[in-house]
Each structure stands twice: as structure tokens, then as C-alpha cells.
DSSP file (Angstrom, degrees, kcal/mol; ACC not computed):
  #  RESIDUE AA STRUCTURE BP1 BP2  ACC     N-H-->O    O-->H-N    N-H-->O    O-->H-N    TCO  KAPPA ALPHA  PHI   PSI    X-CA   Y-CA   Z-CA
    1    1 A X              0   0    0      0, 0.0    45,-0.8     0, 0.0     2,-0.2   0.000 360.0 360.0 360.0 145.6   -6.7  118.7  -40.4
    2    2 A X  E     -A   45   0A   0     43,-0.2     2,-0.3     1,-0.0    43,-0.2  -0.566 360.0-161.0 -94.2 155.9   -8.3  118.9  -36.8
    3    3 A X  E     -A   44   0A   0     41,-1.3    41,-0.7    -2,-0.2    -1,-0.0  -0.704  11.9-156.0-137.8  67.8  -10.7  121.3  -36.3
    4    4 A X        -     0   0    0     -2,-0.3     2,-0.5    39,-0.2     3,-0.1  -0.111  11.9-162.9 -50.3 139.7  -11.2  121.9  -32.5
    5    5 A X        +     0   0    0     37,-0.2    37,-0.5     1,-0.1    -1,-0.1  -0.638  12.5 175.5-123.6  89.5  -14.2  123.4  -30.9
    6    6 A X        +     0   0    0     -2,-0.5    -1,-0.1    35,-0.1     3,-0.1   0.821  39.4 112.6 -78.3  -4.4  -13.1  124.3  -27.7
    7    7 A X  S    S-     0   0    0      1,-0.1    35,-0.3    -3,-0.1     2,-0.2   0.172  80.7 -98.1 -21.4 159.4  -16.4  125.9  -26.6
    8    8 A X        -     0   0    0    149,-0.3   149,-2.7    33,-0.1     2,-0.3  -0.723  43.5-162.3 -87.5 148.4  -18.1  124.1  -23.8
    9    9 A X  E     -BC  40 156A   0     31,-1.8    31,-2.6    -2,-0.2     2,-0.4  -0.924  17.7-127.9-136.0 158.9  -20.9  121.8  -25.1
   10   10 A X  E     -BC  39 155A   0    145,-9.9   145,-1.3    -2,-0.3     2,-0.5  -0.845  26.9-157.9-102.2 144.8  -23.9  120.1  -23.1
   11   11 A X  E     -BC  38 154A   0     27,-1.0    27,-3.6    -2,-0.4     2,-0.2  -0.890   4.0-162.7-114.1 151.5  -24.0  116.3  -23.8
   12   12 A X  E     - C   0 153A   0    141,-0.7   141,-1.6    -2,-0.5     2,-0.4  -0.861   5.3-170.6-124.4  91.5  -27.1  114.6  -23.3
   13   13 A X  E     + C   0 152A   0     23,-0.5    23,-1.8    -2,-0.2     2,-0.7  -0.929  12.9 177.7 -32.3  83.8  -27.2  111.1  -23.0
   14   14 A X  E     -D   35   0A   0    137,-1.1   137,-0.4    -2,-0.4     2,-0.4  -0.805  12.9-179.7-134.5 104.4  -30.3  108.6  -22.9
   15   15 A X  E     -D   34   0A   0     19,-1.3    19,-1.7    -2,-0.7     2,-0.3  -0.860  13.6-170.1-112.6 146.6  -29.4  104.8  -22.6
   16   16 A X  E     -DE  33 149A   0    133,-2.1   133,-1.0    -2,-0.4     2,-0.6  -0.918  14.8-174.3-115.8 135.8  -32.1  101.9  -22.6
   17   17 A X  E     -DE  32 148A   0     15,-1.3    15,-3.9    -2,-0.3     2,-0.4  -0.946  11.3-161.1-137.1 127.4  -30.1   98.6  -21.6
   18   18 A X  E     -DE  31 147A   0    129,-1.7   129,-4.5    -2,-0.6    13,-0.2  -0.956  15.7-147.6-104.2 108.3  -32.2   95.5  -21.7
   19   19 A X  E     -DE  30 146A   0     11,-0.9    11,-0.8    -2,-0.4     2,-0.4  -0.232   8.8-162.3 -61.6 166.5  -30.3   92.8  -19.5
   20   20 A X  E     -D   29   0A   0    125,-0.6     2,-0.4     9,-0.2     9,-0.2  -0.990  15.8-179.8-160.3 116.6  -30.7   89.5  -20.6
   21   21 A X  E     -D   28   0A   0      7,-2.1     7,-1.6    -2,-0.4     2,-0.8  -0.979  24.2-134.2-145.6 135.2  -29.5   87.0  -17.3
   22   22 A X        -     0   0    0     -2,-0.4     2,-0.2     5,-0.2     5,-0.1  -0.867  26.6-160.1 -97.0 129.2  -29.6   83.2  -17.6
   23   23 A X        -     0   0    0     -2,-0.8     4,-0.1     3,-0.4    -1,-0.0  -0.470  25.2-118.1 -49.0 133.9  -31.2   82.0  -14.7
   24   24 A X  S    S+     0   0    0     -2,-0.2     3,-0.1     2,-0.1    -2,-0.0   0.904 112.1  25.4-103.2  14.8  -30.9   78.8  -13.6
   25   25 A X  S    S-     0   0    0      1,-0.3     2,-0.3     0, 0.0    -1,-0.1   0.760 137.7 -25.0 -93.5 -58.2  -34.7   77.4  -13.7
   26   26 A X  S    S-     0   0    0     -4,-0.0     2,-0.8     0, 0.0    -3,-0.4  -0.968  79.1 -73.8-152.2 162.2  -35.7   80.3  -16.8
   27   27 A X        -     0   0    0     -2,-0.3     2,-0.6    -5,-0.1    -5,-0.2  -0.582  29.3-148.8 -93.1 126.0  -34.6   83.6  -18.2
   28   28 A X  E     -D   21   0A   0     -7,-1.6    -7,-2.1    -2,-0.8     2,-0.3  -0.528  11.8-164.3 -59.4 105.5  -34.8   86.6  -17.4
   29   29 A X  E     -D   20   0A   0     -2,-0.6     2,-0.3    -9,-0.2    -9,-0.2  -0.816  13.9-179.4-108.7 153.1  -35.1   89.9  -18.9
   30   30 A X  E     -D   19   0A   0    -11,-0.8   -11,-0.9    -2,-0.3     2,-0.4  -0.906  14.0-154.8-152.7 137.3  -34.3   93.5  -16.6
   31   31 A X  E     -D   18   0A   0     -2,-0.3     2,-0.5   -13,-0.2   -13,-0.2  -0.986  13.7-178.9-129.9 135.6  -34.7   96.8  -18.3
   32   32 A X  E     -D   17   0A   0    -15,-3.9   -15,-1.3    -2,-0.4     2,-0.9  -0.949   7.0-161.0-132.8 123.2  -32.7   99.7  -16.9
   33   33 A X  E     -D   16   0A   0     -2,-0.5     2,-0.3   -17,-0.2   -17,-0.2  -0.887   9.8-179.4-121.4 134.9  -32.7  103.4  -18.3
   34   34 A X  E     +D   15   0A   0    -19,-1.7   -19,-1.3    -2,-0.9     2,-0.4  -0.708  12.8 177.7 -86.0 145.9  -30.3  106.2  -17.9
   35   35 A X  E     -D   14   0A   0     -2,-0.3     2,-0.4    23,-0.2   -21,-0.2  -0.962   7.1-174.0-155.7 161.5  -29.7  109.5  -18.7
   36   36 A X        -     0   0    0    -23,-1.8   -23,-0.5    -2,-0.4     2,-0.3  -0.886  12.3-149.6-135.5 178.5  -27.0  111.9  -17.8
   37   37 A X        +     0   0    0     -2,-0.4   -25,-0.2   -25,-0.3     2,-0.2  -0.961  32.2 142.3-136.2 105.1  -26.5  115.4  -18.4
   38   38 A X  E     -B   11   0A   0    -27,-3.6   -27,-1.0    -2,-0.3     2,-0.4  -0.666  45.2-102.4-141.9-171.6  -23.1  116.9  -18.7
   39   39 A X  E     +B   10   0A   0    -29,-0.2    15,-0.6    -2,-0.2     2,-0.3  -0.763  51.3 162.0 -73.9 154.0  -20.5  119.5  -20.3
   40   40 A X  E     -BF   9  53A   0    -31,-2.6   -31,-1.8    -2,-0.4     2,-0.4  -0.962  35.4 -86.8-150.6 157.8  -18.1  118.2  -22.8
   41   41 A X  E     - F   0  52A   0     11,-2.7    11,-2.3    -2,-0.3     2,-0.4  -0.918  32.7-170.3 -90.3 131.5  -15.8  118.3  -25.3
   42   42 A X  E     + F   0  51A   0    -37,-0.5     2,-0.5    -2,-0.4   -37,-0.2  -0.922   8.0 167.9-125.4 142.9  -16.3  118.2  -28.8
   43   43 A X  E     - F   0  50A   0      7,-1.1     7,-2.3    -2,-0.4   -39,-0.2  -0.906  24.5-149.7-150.7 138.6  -14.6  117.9  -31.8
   44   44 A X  E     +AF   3  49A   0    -41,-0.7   -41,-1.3    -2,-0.5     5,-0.2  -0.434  35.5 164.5 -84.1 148.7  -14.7  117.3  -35.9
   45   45 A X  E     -A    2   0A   0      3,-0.5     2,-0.6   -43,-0.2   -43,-0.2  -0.455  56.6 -41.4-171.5 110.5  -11.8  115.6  -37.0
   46   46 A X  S    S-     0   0    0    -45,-0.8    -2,-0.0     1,-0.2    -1,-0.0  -0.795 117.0 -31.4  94.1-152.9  -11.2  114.1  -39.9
   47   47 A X  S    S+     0   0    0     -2,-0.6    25,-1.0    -3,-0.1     2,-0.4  -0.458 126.4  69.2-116.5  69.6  -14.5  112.0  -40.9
   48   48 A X  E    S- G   0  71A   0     23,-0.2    -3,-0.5    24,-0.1     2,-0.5  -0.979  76.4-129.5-155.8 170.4  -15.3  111.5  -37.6
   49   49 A X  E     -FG  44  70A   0     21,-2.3    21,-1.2    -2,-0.4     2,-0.2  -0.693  16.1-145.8-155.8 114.2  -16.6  113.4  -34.5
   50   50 A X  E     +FG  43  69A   0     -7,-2.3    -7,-1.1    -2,-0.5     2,-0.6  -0.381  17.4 179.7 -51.8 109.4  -14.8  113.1  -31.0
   51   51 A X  E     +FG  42  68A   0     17,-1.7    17,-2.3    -2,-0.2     2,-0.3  -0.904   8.5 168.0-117.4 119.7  -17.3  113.4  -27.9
   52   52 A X  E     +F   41   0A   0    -11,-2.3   -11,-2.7    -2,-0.6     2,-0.3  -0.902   3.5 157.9-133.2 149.7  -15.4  113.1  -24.6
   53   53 A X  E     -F   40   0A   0     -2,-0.3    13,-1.4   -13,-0.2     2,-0.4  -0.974  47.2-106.0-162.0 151.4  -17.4  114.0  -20.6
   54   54 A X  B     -H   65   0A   0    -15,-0.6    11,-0.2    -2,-0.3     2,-0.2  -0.657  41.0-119.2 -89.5 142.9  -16.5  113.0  -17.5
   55   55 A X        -     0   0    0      9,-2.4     8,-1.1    -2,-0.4     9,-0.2  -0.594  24.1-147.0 -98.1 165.5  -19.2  110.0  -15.8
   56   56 A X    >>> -     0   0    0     -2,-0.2     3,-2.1     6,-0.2     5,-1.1  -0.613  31.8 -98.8-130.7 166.9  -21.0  110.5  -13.0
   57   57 A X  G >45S+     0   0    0      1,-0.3     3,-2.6    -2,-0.2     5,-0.1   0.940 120.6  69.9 -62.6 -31.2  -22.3  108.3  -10.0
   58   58 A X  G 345S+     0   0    0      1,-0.3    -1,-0.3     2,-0.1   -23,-0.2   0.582 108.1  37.3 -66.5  -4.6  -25.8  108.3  -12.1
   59   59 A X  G <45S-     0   0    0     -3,-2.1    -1,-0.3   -25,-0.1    -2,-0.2   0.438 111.5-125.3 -94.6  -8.0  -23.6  105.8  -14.8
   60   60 A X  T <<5S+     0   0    0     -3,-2.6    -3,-0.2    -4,-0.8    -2,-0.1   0.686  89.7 104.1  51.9  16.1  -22.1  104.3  -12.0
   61   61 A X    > < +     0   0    0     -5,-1.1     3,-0.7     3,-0.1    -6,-0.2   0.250  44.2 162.8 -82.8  10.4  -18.5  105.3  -13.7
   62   62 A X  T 3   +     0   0    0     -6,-0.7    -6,-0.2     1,-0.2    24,-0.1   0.160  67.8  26.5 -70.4 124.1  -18.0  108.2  -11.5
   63   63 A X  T 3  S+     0   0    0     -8,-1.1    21,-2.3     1,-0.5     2,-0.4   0.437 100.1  99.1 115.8  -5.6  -14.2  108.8  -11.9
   64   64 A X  E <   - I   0  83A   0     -3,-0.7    -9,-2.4    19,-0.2    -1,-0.5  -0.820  66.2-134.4-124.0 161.0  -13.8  107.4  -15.5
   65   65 A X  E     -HI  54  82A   0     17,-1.6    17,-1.3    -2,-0.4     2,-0.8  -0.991  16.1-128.3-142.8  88.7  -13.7  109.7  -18.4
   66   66 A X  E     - I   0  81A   0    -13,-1.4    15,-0.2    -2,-0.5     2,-0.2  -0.550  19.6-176.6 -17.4  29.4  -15.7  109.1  -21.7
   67   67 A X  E     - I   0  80A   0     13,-0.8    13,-1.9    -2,-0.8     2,-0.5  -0.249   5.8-179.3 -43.4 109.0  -14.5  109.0  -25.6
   68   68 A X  E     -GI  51  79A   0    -17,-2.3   -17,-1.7    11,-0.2     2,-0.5  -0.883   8.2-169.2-112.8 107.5  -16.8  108.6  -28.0
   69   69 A X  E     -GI  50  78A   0      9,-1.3     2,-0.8    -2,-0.5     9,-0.7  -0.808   7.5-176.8 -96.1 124.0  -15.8  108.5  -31.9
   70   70 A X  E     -GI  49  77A   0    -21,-1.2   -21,-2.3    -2,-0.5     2,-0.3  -0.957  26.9-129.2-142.8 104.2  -18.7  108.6  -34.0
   71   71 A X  E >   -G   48   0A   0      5,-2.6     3,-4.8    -2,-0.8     5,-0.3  -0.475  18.0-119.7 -82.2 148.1  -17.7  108.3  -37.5
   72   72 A X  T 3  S+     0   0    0    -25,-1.0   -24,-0.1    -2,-0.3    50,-0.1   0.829 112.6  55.6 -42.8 -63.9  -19.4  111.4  -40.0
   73   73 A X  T 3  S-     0   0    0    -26,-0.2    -1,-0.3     1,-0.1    -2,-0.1   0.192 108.2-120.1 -85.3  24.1  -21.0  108.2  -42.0
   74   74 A X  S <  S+     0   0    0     -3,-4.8    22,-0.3     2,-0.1    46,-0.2   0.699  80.1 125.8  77.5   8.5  -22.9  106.4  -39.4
   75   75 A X  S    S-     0   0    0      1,-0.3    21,-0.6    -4,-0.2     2,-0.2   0.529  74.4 -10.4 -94.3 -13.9  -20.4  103.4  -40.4
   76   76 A X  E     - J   0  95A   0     -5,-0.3    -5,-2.6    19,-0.2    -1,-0.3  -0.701  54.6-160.7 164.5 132.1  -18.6  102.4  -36.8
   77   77 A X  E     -IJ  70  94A   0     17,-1.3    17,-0.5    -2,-0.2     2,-0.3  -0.575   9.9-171.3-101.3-175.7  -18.6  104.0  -33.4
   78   78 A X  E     -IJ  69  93A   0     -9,-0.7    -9,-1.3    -2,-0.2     2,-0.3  -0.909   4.4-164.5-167.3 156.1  -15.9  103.1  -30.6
   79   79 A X  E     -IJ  68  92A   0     13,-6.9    13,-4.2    -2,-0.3     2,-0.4  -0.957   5.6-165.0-155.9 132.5  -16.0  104.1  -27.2
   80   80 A X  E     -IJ  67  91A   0    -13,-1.9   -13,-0.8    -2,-0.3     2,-0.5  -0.923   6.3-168.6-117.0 115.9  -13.5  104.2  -24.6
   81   81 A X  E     +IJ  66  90A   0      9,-2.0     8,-2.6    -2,-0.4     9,-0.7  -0.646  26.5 153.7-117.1 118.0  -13.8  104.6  -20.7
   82   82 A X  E     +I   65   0A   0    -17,-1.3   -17,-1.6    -2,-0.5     2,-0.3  -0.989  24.8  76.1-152.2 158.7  -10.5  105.3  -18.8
   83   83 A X  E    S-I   64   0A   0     -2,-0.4     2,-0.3   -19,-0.2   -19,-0.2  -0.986  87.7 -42.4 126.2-133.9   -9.5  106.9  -15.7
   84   84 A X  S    S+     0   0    0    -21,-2.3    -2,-0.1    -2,-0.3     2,-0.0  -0.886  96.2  54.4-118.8 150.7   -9.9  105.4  -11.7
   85   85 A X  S >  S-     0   0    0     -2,-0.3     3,-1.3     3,-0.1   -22,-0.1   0.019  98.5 -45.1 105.1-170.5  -13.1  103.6  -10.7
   86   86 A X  T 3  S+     0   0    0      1,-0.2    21,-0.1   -24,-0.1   -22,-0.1  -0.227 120.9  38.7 -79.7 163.7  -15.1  100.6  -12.0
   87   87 A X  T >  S+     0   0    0      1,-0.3     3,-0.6     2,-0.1    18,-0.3   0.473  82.7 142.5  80.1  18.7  -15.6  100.5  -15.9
   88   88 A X  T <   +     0   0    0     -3,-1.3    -1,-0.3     1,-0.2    -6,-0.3  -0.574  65.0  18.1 -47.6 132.0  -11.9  101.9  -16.8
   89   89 A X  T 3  S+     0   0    0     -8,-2.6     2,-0.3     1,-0.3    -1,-0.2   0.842  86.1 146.1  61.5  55.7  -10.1  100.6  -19.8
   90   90 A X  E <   -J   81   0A   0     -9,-0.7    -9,-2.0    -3,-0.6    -1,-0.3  -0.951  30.7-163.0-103.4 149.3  -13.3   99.3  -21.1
   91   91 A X  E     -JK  80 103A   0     12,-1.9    12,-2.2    -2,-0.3     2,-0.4  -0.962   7.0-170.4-158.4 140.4  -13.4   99.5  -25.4
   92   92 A X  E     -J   79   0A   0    -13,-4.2   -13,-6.9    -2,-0.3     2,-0.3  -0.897   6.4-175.4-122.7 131.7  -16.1   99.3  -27.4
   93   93 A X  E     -J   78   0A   0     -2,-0.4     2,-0.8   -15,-0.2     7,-0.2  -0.849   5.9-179.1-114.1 102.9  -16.0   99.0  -30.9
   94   94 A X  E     +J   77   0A   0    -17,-0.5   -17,-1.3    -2,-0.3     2,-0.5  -0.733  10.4 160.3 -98.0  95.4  -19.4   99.1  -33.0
   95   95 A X  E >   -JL  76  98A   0     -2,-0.8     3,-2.2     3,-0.6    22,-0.6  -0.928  39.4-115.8-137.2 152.4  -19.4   98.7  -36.5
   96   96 A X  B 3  S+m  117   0A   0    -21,-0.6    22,-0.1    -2,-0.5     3,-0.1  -0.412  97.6  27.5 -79.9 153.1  -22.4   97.6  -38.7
   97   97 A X  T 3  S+     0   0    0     20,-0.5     2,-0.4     1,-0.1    -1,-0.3   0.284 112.3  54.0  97.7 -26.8  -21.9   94.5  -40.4
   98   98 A X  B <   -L   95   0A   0     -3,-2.2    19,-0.7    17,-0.1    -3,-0.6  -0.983  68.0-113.9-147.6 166.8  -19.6   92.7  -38.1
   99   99 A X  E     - N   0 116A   0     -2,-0.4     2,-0.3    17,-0.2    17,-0.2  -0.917  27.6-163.6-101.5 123.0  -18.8   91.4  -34.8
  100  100 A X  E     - N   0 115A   0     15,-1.7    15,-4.0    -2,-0.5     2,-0.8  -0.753  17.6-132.8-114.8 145.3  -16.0   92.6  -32.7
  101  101 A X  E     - N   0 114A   0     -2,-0.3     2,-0.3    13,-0.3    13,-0.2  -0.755  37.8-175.6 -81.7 111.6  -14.2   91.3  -29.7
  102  102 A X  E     - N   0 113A   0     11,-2.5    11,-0.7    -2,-0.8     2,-0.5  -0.716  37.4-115.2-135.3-160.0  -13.7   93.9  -27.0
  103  103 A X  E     -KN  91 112A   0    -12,-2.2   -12,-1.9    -2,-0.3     2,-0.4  -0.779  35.6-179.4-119.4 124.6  -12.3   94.8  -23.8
  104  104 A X  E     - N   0 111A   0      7,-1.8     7,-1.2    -2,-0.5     2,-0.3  -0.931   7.4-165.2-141.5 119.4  -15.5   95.5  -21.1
  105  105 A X  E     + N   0 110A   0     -2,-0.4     2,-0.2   -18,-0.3     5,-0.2  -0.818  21.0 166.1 -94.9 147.6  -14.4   96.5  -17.1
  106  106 A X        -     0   0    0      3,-1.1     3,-0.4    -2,-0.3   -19,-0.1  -0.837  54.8 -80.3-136.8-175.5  -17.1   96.2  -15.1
  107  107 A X  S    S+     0   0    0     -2,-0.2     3,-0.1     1,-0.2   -21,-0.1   0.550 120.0  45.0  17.2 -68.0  -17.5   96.1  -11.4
  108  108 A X  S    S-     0   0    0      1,-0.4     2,-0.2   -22,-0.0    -1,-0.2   0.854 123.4 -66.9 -82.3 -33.3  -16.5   92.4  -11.1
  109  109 A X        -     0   0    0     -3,-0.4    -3,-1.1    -5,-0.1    -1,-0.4  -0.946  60.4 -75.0 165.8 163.6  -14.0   92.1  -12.9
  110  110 A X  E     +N  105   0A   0     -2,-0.2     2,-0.3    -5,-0.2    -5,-0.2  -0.763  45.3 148.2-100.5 173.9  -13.1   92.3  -16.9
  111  111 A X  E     -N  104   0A   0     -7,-1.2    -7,-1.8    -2,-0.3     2,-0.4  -0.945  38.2-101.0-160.5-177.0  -13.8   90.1  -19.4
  112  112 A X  E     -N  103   0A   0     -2,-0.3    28,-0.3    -9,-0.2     2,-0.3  -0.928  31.1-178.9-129.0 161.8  -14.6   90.4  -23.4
  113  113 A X  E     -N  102   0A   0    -11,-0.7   -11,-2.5    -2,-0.4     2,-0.4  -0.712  28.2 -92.7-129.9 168.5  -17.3   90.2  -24.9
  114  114 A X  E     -NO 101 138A   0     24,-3.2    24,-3.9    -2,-0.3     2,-0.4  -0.881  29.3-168.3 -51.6 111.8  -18.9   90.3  -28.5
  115  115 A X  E     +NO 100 137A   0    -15,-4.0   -15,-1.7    -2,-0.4     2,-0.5  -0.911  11.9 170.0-124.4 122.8  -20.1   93.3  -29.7
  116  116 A X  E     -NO  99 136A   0     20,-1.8    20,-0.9    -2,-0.4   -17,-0.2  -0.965  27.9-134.0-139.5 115.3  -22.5   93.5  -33.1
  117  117 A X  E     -mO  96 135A   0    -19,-0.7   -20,-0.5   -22,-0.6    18,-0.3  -0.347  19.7-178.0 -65.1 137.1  -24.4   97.1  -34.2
  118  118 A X        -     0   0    0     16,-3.1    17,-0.2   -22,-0.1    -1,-0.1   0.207  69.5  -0.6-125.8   6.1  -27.8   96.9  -35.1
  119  119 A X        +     0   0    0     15,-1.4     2,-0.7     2,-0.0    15,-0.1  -0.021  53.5 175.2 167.2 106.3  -28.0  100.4  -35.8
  120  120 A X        -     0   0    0     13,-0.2     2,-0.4   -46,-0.2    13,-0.2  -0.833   4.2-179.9-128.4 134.4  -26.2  103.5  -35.9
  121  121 A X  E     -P  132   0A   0     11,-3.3    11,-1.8    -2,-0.7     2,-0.6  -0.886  11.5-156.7-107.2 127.6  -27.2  106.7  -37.0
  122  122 A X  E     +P  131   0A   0     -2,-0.4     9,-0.2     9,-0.2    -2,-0.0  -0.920  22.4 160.8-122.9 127.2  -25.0  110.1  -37.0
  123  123 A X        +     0   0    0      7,-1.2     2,-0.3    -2,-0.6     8,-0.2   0.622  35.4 122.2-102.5 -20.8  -27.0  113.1  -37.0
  124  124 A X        -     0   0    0      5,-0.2     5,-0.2     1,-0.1     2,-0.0  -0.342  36.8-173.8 -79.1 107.7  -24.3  115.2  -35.9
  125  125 A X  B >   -R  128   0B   0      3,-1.4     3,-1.1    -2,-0.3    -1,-0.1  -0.208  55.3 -86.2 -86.2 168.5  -22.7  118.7  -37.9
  126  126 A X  T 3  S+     0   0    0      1,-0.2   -82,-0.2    -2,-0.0     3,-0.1   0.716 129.2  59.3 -59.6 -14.9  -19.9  120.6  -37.0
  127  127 A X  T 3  S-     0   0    0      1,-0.1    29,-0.4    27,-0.1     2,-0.4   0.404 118.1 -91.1 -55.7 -27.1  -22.4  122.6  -34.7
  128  128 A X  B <   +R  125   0B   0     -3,-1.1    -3,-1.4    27,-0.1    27,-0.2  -0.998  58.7 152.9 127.3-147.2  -23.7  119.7  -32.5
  129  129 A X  E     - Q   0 154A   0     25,-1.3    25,-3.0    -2,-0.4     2,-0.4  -0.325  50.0 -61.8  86.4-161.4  -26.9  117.4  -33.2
  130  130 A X  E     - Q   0 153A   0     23,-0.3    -7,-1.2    -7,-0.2    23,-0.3  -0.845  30.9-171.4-123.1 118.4  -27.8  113.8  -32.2
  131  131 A X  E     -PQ 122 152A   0     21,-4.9    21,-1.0    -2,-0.4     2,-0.3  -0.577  21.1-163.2-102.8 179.4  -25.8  110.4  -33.2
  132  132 A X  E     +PQ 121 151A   0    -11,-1.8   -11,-3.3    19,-0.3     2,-0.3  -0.872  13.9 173.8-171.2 126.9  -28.2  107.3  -32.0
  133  133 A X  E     - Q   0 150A   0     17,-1.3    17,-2.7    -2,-0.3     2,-0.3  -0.970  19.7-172.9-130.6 149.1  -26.8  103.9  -31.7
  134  134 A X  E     + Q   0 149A   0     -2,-0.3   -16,-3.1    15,-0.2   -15,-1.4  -0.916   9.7 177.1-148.0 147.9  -27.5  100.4  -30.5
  135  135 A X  E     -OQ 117 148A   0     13,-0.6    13,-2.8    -2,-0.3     2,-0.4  -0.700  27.1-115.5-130.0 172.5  -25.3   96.9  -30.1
  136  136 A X  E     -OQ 116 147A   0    -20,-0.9   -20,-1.8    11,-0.2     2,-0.8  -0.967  16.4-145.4-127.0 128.1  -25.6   93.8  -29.1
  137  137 A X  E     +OQ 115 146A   0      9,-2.2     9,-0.7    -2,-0.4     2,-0.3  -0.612  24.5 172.4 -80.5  84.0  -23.9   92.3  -26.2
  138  138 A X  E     -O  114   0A   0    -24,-3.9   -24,-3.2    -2,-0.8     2,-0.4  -0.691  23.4-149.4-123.9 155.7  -23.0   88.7  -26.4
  139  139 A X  E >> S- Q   0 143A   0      4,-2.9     4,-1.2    -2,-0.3     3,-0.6  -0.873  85.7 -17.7-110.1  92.1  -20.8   86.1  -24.1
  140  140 A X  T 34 S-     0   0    0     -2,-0.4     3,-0.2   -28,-0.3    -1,-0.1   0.976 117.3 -70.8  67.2  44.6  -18.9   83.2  -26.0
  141  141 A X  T 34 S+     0   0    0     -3,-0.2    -1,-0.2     1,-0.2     3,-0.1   0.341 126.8  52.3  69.5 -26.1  -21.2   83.7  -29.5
  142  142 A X  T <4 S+     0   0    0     -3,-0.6     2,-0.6     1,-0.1    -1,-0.2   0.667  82.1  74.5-118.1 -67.0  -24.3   82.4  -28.2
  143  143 A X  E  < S- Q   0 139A   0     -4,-1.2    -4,-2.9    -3,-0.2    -1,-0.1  -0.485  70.9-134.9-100.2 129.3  -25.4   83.8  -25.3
  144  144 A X  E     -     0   0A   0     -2,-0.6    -6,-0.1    -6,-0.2  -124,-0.1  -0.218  18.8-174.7 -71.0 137.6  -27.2   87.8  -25.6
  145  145 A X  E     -     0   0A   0      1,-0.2  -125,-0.6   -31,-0.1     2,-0.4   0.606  59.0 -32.0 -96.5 -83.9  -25.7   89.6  -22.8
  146  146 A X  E     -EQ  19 137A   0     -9,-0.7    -9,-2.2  -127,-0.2     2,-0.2  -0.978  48.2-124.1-152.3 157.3  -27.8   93.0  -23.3
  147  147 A X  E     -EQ  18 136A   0   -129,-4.5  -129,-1.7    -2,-0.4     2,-0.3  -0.766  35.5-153.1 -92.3 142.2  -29.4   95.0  -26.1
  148  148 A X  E     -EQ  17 135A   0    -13,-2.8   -13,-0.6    -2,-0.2     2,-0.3  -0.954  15.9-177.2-127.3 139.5  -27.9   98.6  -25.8
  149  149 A X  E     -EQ  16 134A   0   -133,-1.0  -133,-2.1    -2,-0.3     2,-0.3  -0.965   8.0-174.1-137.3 107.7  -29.7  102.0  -27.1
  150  150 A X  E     - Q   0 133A   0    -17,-2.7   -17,-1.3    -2,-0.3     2,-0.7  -0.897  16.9-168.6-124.5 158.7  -28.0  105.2  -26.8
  151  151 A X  E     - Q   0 132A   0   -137,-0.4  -137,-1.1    -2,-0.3     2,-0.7  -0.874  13.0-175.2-112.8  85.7  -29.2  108.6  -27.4
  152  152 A X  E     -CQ  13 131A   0    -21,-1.0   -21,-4.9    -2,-0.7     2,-0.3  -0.863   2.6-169.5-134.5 133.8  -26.3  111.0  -27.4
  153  153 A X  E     -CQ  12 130A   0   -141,-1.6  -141,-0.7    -2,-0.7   -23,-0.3  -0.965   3.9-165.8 -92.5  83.7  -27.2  115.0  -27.8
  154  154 A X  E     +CQ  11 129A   0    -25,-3.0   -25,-1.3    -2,-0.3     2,-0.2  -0.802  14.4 171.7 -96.6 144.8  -24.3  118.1  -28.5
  155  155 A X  E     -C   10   0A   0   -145,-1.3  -145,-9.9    -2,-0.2     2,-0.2  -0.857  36.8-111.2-148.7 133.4  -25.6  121.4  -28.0
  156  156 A X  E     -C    9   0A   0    -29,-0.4     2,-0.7  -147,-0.3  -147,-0.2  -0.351  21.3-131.9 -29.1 100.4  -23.4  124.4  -28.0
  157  157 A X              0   0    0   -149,-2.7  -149,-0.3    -2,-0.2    -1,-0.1  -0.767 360.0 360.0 -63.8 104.5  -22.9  126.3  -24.4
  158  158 A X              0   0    0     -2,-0.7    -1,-0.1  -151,-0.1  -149,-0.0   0.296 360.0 360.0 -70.2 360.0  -23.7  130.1  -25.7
């Protein structure tokens, strides 16, 4: 049974991406952090718990809309970006223990990529709390795209 919480909730977001760009004399590593700040939706359902927000220019999604399912036992996230502007119909699936093929819009163009958890934690009650994740981004098996670290926050609008 679904369990809605339609209250408004603040999401917190805190992503570390370390890029990883082959050069063509030597390589290169670029570190970028984010954080956003939003209202949201959230909701238990099931063993899993829905977090959906609208992105902003500071993700450089601005226009695209944000599902994140973050199953109750830390066991596989997935995330999906749809709506108008770049990073739409991108889907990410993260589950520890294997490597998945997914669907990634960016900017240029899409392509897919490899995607392999090195660690997810769900901290997260029917109340709120803090899931923490990170994947690995990789191109054709071999080559690390970028290491991802995300921080993601619910707290209850009173």
C-alpha cells in the first residue's frame, strides 16, 4: 500500500563529481561540487522511498524534474530526469554488486554509459533523514568517466 506524504519537504542535495578526462598528452582529473536546495516530494512506498524536485540552473538541469527511488535496504537506487532542457530522459540505475547499462542525456548529446555503486547508504524513515550514495561512471568498460558522491537530505516543511 502507498503511503503518501503530501506535506512539503526541503531536499538538500550535496554532490562531489570527480571528472576523470583523457587528454591527449596525460590525464586529467577536475573536481566539481554542488549543492542545491529545494522543496519536494516525498514518499514511502512499498520498500522503497520516492524523492522527486524540480532542478535548477545551479545543476544545470533547469527545466527537468528529478525521481529518485532509494530502496528502504540501501540495496539499489535509480534515478530519473525528465521534462524539457538538457539532461531529460536520463536513467540511472545503481545497484551494489553489479554494473548496469544506462541511458545518460547530457548537453551534447546521449549516449550510455556504465554505471557500478560503490556505496549506498539509506538513512531515511518515514519522517525524512539522509540516503548517501556514490557510482562509478564508465565509457565502453574501461575507461572511468567520473566518481559520483551524493548527499541527499528530507526534512519536513512544519
Amino acid at each position: 500500500m502507498s503511503k503518501p506524504l503530501k506535506e512539503d519537504y526541503i531536499i538538500r542535495i550535496k554532490s562531489r563529481i570527480e571528472q576523470h578526462v583523457k587528454e591527449p598528452v596525460e590525464k586529467e582529473e577536475k573536481e566539481e561540487f554542488v549543492e542545491l536546495m529545494t522543496r519536494g516530494q516525498f514518499v514511502q512506498k512499498g520498500g522503497s522511498y520516492y524523492i522527486t524536485y524540480k532542478e535548477t540552473e545551479t545543476t544545470g538541469y533547469e527545466g527537468c524534474t528529478t525521481t529518485l527511488k532509494i530502496a528502504a535496504d540501501g540495496s539499489r537506487v535509480a534515478m530519473l530526469r525528465f521534462g524539457k532542457g538538457g539532461g531529460a530522459g536520463t536513467q540511472l540505475l545503481i545497484e551494489k554488486g553489479k554494473r548496469n547499462l544506462c541511458h545518460y542525456e547530457t548537453g551534447y548529446g546521449s549516449m550510455t554509459l556504465g554505471v557500478t555503486a560503490d556505496e549506498i547508504e539509506c538513512g531515511l524513515t518515514e519522517k525524512g533523514g539522509t540516503a548517501r550514495f556514490g557510482y562509478l561512471l564508465d565509457a565502453n568498460s574501461a575507461e572511468l568517466v567520473s566518481r559520483n558522491r551524493l548527499e541527499v537530505t528530507v526534512t519536513h516543511v512544519n
